[in-house]
C-alpha positions as CSV (number, residue, x, y, z in Angstrom):
1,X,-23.4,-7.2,-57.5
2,X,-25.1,-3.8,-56.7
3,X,-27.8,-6.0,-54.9
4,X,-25.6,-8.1,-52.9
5,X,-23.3,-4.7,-51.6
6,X,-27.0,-3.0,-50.4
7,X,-27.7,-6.3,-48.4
8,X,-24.8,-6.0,-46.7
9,X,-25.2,-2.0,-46.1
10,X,-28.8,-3.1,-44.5
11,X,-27.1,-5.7,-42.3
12,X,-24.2,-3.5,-41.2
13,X,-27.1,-1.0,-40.3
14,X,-29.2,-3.1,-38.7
15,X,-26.2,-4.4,-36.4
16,X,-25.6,-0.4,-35.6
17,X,-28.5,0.3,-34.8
18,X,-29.0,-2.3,-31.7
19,X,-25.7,-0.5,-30.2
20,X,-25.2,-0.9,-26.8
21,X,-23.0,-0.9,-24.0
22,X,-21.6,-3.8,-22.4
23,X,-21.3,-4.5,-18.6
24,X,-22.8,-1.8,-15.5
25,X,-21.9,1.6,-15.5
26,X,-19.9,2.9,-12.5
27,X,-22.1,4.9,-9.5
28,X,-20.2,5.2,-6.1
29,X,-21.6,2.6,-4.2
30,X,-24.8,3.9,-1.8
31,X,-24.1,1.4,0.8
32,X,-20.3,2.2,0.7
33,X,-18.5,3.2,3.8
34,X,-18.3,6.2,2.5
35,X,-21.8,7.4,2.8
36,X,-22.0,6.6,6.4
37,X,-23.7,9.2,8.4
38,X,-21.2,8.8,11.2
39,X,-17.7,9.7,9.4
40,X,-19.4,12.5,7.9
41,X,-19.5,14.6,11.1
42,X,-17.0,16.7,13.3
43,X,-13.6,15.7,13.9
44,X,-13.3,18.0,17.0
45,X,-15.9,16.5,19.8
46,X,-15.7,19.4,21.2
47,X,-11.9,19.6,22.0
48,X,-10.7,23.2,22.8
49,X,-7.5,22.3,21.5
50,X,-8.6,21.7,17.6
51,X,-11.2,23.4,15.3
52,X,-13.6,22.4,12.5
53,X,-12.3,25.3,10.3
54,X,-10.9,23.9,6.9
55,X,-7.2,22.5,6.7
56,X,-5.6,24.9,4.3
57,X,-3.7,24.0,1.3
58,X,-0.3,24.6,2.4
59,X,-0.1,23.9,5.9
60,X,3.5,24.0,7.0
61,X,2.7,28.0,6.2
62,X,0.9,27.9,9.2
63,X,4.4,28.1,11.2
64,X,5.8,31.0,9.6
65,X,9.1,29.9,9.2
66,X,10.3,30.9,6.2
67,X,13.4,28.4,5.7
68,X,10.8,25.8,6.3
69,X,9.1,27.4,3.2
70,X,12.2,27.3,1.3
71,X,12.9,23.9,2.1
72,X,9.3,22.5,1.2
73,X,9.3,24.7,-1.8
74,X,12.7,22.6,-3.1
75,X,11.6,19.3,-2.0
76,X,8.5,19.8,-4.2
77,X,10.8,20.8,-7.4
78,X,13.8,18.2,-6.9
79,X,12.2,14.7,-4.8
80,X,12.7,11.5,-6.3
81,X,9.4,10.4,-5.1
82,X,7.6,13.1,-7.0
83,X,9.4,12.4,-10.0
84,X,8.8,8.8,-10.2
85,X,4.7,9.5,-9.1
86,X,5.2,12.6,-11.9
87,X,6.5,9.6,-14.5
88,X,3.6,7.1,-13.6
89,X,1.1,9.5,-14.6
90,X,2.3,10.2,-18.0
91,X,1.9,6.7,-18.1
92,X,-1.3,6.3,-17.4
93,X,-2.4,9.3,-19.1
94,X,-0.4,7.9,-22.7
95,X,-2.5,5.0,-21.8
96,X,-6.1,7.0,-22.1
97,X,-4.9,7.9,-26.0
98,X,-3.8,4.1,-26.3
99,X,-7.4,3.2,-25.1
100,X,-9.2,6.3,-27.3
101,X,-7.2,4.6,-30.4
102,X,-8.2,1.6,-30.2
103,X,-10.6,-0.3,-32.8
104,X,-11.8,2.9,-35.8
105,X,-9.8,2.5,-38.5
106,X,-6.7,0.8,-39.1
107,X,-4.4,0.1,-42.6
108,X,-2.1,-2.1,-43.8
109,X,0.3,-1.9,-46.7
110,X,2.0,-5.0,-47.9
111,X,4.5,-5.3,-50.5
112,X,6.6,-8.3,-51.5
113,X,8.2,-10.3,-54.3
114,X,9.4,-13.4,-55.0
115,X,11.1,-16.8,-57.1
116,X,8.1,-18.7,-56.8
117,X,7.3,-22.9,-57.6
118,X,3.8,-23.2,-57.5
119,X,2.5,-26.6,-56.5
120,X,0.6,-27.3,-59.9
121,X,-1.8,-30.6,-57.9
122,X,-2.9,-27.3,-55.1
123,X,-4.7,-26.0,-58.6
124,X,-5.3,-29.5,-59.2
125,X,-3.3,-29.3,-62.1
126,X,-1.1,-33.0,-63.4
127,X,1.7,-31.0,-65.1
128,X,4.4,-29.2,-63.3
129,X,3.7,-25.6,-63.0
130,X,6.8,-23.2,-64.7
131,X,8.8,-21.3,-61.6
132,X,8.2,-17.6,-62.1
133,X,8.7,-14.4,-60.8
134,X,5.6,-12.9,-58.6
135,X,4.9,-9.8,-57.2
136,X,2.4,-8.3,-54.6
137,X,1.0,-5.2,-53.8
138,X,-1.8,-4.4,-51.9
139,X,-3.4,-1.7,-49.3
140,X,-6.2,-2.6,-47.0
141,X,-8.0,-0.3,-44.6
142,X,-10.7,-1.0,-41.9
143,X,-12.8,0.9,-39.2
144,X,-13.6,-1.5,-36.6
145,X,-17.1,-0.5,-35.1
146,X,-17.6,-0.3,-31.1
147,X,-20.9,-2.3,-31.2
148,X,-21.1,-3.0,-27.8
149,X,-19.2,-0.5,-26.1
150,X,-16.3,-2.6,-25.6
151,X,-13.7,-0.3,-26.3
152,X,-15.6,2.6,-24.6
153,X,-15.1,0.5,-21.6
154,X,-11.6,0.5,-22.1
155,X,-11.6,4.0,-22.5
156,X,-13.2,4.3,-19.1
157,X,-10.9,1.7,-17.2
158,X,-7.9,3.9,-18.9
159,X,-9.5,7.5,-17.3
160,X,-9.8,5.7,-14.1
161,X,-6.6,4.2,-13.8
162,X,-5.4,7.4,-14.6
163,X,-6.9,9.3,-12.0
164,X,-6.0,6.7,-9.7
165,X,-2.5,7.7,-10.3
166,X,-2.6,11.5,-10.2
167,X,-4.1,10.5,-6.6
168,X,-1.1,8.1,-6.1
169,X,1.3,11.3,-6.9
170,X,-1.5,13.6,-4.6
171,X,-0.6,11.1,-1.9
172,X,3.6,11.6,-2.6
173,X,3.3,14.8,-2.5
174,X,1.6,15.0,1.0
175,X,3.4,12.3,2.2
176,X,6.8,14.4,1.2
177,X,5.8,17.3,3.0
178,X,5.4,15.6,6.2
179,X,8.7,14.2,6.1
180,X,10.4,17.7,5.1
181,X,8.6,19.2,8.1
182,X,9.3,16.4,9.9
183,X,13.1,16.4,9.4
184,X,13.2,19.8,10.1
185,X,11.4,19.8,13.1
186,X,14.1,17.1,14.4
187,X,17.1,19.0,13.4
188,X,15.7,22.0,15.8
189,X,14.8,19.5,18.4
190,X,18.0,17.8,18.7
191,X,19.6,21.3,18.7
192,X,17.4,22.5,21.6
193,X,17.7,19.3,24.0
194,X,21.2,19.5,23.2
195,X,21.9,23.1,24.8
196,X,19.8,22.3,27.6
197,X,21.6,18.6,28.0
198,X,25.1,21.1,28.2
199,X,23.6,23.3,30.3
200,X,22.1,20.4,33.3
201,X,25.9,19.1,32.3
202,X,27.5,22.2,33.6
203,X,25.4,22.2,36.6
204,X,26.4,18.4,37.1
205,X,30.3,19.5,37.3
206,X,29.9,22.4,39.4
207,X,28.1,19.6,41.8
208,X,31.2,17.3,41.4
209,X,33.6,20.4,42.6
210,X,31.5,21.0,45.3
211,X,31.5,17.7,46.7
212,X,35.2,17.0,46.4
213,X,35.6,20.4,48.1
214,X,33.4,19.5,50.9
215,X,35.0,16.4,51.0
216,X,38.6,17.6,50.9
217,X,37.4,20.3,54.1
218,X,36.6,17.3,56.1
219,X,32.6,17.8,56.1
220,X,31.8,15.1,53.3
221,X,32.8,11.5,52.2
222,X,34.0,9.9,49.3
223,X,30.6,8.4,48.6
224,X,28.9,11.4,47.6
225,X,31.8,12.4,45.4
226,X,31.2,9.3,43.5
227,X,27.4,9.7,43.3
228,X,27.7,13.4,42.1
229,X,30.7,11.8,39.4
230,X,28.2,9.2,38.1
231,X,25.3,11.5,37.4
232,X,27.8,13.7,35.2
233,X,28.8,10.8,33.5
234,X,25.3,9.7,32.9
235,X,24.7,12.9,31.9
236,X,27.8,13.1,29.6
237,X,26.7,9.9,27.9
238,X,23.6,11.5,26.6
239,X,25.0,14.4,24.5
240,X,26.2,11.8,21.4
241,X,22.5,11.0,21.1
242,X,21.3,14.8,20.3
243,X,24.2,15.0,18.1
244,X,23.2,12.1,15.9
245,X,19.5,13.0,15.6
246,X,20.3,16.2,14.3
247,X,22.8,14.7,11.4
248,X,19.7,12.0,11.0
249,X,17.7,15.0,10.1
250,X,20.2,16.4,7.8
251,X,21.0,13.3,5.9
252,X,16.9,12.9,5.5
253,X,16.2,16.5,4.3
254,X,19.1,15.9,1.8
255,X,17.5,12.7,0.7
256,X,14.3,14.7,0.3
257,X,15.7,17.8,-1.5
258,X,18.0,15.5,-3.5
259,X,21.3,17.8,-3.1
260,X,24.4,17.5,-0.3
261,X,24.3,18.8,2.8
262,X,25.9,21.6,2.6
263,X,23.8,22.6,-0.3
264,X,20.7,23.0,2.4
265,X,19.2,26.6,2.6
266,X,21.4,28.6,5.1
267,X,20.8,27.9,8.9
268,X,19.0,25.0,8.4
269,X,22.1,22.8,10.6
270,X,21.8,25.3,13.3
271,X,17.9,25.6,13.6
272,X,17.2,26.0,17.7
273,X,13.6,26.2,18.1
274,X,11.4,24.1,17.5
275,X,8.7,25.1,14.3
276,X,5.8,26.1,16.2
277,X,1.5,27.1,14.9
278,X,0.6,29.8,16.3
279,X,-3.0,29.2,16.4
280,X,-5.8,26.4,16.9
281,X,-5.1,23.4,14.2
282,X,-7.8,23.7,12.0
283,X,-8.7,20.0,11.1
284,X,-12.5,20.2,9.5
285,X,-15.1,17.6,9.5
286,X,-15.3,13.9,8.5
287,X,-16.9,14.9,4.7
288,X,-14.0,17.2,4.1
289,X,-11.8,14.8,5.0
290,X,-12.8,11.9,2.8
291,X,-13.2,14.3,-0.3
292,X,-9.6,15.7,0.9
293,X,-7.5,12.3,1.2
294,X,-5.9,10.6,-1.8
295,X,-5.9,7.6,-0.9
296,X,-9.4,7.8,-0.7
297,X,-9.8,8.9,-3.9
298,X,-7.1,6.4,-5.4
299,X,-9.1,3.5,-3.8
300,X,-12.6,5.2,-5.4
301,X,-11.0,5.5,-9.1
302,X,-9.5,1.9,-8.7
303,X,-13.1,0.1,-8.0
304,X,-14.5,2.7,-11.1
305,X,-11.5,1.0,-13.1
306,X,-12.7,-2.4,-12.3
307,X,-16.3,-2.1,-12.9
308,X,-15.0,-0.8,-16.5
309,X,-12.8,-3.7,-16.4
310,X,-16.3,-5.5,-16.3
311,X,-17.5,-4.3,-19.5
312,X,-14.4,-5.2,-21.1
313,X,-14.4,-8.9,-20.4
314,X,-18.1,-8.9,-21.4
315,X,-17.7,-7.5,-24.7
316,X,-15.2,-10.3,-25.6
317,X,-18.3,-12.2,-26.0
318,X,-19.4,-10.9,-28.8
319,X,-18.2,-10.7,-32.4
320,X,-16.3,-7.9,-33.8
321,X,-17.7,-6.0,-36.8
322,X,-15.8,-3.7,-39.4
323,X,-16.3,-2.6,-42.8
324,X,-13.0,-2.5,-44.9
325,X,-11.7,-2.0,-48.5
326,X,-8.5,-3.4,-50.5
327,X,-6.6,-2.6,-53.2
328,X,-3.7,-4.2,-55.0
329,X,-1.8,-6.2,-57.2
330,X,-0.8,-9.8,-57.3
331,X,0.7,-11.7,-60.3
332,X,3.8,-11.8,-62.2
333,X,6.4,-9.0,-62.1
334,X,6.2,-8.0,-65.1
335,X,2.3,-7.6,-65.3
336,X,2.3,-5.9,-61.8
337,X,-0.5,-2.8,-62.3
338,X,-2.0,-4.4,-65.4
339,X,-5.5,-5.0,-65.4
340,X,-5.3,-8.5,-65.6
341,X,-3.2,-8.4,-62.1
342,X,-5.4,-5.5,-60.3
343,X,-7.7,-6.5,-57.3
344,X,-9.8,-4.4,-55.1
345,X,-12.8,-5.3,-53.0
346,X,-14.7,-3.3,-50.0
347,X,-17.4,-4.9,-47.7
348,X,-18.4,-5.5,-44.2
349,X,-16.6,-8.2,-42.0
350,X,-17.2,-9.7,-38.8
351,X,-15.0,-12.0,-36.8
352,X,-16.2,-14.1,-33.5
353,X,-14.1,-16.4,-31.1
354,X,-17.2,-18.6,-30.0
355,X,-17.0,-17.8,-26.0
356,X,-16.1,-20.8,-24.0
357,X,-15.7,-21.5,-20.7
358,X,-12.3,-19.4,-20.4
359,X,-13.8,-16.6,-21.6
360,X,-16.5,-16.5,-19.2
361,X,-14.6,-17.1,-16.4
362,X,-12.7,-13.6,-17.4
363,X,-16.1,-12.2,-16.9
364,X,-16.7,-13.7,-13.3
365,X,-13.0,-12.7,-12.7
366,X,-13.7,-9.3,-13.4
367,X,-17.0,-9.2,-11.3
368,X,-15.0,-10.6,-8.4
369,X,-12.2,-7.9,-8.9
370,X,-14.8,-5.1,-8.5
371,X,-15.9,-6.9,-5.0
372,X,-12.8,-6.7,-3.8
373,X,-12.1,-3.1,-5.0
374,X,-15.4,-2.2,-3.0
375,X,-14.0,-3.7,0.2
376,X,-10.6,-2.5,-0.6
377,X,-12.1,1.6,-0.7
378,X,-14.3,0.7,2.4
379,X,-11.1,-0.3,4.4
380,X,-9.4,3.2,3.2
381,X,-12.7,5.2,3.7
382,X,-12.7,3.7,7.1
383,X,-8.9,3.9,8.5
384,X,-8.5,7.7,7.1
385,X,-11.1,8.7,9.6
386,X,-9.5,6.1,11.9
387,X,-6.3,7.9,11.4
388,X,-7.3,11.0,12.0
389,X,-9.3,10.7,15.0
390,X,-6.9,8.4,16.7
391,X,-4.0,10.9,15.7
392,X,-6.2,13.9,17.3
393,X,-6.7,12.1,20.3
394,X,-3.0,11.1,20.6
395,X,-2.5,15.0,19.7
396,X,-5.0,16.1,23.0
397,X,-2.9,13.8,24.8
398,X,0.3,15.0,24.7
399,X,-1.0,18.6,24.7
400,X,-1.9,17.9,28.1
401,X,1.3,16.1,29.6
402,X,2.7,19.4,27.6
403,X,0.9,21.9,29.7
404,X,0.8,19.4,33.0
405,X,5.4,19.5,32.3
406,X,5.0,23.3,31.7
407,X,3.1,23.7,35.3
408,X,5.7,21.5,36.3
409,X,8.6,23.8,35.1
410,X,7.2,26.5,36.2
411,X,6.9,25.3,40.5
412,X,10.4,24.3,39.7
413,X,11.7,27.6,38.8
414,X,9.5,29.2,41.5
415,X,11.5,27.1,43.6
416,X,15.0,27.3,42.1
417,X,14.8,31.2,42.5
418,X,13.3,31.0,46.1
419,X,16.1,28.5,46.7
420,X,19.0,31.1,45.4
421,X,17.4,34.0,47.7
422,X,17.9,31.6,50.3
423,X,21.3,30.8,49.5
424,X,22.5,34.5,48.9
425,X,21.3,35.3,52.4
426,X,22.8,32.7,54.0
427,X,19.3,30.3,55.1
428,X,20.7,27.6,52.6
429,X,23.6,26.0,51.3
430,X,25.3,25.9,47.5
431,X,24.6,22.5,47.5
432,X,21.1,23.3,48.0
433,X,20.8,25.6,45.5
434,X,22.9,23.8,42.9
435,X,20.1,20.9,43.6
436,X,17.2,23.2,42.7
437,X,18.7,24.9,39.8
438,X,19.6,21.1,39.0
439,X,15.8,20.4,39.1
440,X,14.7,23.1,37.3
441,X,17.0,22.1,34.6
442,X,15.8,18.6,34.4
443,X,12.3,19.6,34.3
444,X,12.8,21.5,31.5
445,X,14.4,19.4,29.7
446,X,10.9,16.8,30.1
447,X,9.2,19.9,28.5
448,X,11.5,20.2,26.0
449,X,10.8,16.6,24.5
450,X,7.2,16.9,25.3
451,X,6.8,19.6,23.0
452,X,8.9,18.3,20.1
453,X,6.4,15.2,20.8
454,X,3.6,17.8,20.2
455,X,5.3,19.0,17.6
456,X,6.0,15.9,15.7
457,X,2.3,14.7,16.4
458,X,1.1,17.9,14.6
459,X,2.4,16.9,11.8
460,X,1.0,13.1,11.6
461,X,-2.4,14.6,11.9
462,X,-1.8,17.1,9.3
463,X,-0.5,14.0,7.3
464,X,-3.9,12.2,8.6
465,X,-5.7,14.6,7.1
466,X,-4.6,14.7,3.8
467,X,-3.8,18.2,3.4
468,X,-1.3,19.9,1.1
469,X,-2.2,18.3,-2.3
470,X,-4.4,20.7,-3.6
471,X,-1.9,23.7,-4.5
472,X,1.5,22.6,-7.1
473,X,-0.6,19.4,-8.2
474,X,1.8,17.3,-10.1
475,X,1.2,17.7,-14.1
């Protein structure tokens, strides 16, 4: 017995030592997307309106508006979103110690009794067996051995997925900044438009008093009193519009902060100026920016999870091996921890499910999973620099209809003021004047919406490029 029990030491340890690890480990790809030479460089081409100086970690900061601090700050604590990418995690992290648990040793306790009526011909017996009262006890442990690395693999599919999802909840987190800022930035938009809307309104009515004057004096017509009443009422019809953007803001930041309303931080209904960075945007380079996103990184984790995913399917090949022990009792109640009903016995054991054709196919599944993971992070490498550069382009775009409106508004106050010095000495009419301060008005009101256009594009290239993650990372 002694003999047989070091045979099967030698064999056990002869199985050990040829050890190895299933399926290809995980390198990020050379050839990837990634790597390219070309998304690696500049993001500012020389545009005097952007800088290659690093994004910073909170951006929104770069506005100075301490209620927008507040309100990010709370969105951050109280969003859904983050709670449900803050849950995920946990998941995926409980996973990792489901993973590291698996195979090593594992034991089972049985115990059981019963009225039992043996069949006497299963013992090959002619007589009828007598019914009797049996017992069982028993306690059997194992430690499975990772021979090929299966379970490591597993291990390493778990970690990835894992840090797939603390990228996920990177992304949520960005993603819910932008829309705070964003919400904001449309509350104090709608507000601003708004009072200059009322303001080209009042100018409006003055021109319908005028005309209705002139015409009642005998030195106008009914015509241009109804021109003059149809531009008010044009005008008129607009206000509604402001007003509904600003409570669509509201509603969205109380979404985001998860509380009422009228629980916002104080002022944030009545914000009149638009949020505004006073300084270059900073927007880095290309290799910043694909180390920076998280969906870049989420995509990268997910084709490490399926190479691991490789190893797994592989290692279902082969048989498993473990060494285990037992120890019990089995007989009649009565004799239950007698000698003649003890049992023990320890050994190794190995199990196989001879591989067919299904299993294999899991393996070429796998493979085909991780080519399609590979694509899947090349596409994402490639549309966050798309992103990025098309948003900064978009962004250099409206900066100049800005400043080309702002040029504009500025000829048209020239002449509004040259027009009222005019008018006060008697070289032009009221109507005259009302039509250039009219003009003005209007014009300003173009600027107005071109810069919360600038100022909504600044933040969908901040979004772009993936900043605000790095600081308040969800645990």
């Amino acid at each position: 017995m002694n003999h047989g029990v070091r045979l099967s030491a030698m064999a056990l340890g002869l199985l050990l030592s040829a050890c190895q690890m299933v399926g290809p480990d995980y390198h990020r790809p050379k050839e990837g997307a990634v790597n390219r030479p070309d998304l690696q460089g500049s993001l500012a081409s020389g545009d005097s309106n952007v800088v290659s100086a690093p994004v910073p970690q909170d951006w929104w900061k770069l506005y100075n508006d301490p209620r927008l601090d507040q309100l990010v700050s709370q969105a951050l604590v109280s969003s859904t979103d983050l709670r449900v990418a803050a849950a995920n995690l946990n998941r995926a992290r409980v996973q990792i110690e489901e993973a590291e648990h698996a195979g090593g040793f594992t034991t089972k306790a049985e115990a059981g009794a019963q009225r039992l009526q043996e069949s006497a011909e299963s013992y090959l017996q002619g007589e009828k067996i007598p019914v009797a009262n049996v017992g069982n006890l028993s306690l059997t442990t194992s430690y499975q051995f990772d021979l090929w690395g299966t379970l490591q693999r597993g291990v390493e599919a778990s970690q990835a997925n894992a840090d797939a999802a603390q990228a996920a909840a990177d992304t949520a987190r960005i993603t819910l900044v932008a829309e705070v800022v964003r919400s904001y930035t449309q509350i104090c938009a709608a507000n601003e438009e708004r009072h200059i809307a009322e303001k080209s309104l009042d100018l409006q009515m003055q021109g319908v008093r005028l005309t209705q004057r002139l015409r009642d004096a005998g030195r106008g017509d009914e015509t241009q009193v109804t021109r003059t009443q149809t531009q008010f009422k044009s005008l008129r019809a607009d206000l509604p519009k402001f007003e509904a953007e600003r409570q669509a803001g509201l509603y969205k930041l109380a979404m985001l902060l998860a509380k009422p309303v009228n629980q916002l931080p104080a002022g944030t209904a009545d914000c009149a100026e638009l949020p505004k960075i006073a300084q270059v945007m900073p927007v880095g380079d290309g290799a910043a920016l694909l180390k920076r996103r998280p969906d870049v990184r989420q995509a990268e984790r997910k084709l490490a999870a399926a190479t691991a995913e490789i190893g797994v399917a592989t290692g279902q090949l082969y048989p498993n091996i473990s060494i285990g022990a037992t120890v019990g009792s089995v007989g009649f109640l009565k004799d239950l921890g007698e000698d003649t009903a003890n049992r023990w016995g320890f050994g190794p054991m190995i199990s196989w499910t001879i591989p067919g054709n299904q299993a294999r196919a899991r393996v070429r599944e796998a493979e085909v999973s991780t080519q399609a993971a590979l694509a899947h992070f090349d596409g994402v490498v490639l549309n966050a620099v798309r992103e990025a550069q098309t948003g900064l382009a978009q962004y250099t775009a409206l900066l100049e209809r800005r400043d080309a409106l702002a040029e504009a508004e500025e000829s048209a106050r020239q002449a509004a003021d040259q027009t009222h010095r005019f008018y006060l000495a008697g070289r032009e009419s009221f109507l005259a004047d009302l039509q250039a301060t009219k003009t003005y008005t209007d014009v300003t009101a173009q600027l107005s919406a071109a810069n919360t256009q600038v100022a909504m594009q600044q933040i969908n290239v901040f979004l772009a490029l993936g900043g605000g993650w790095e600081s308040g990372r969800t645990p």
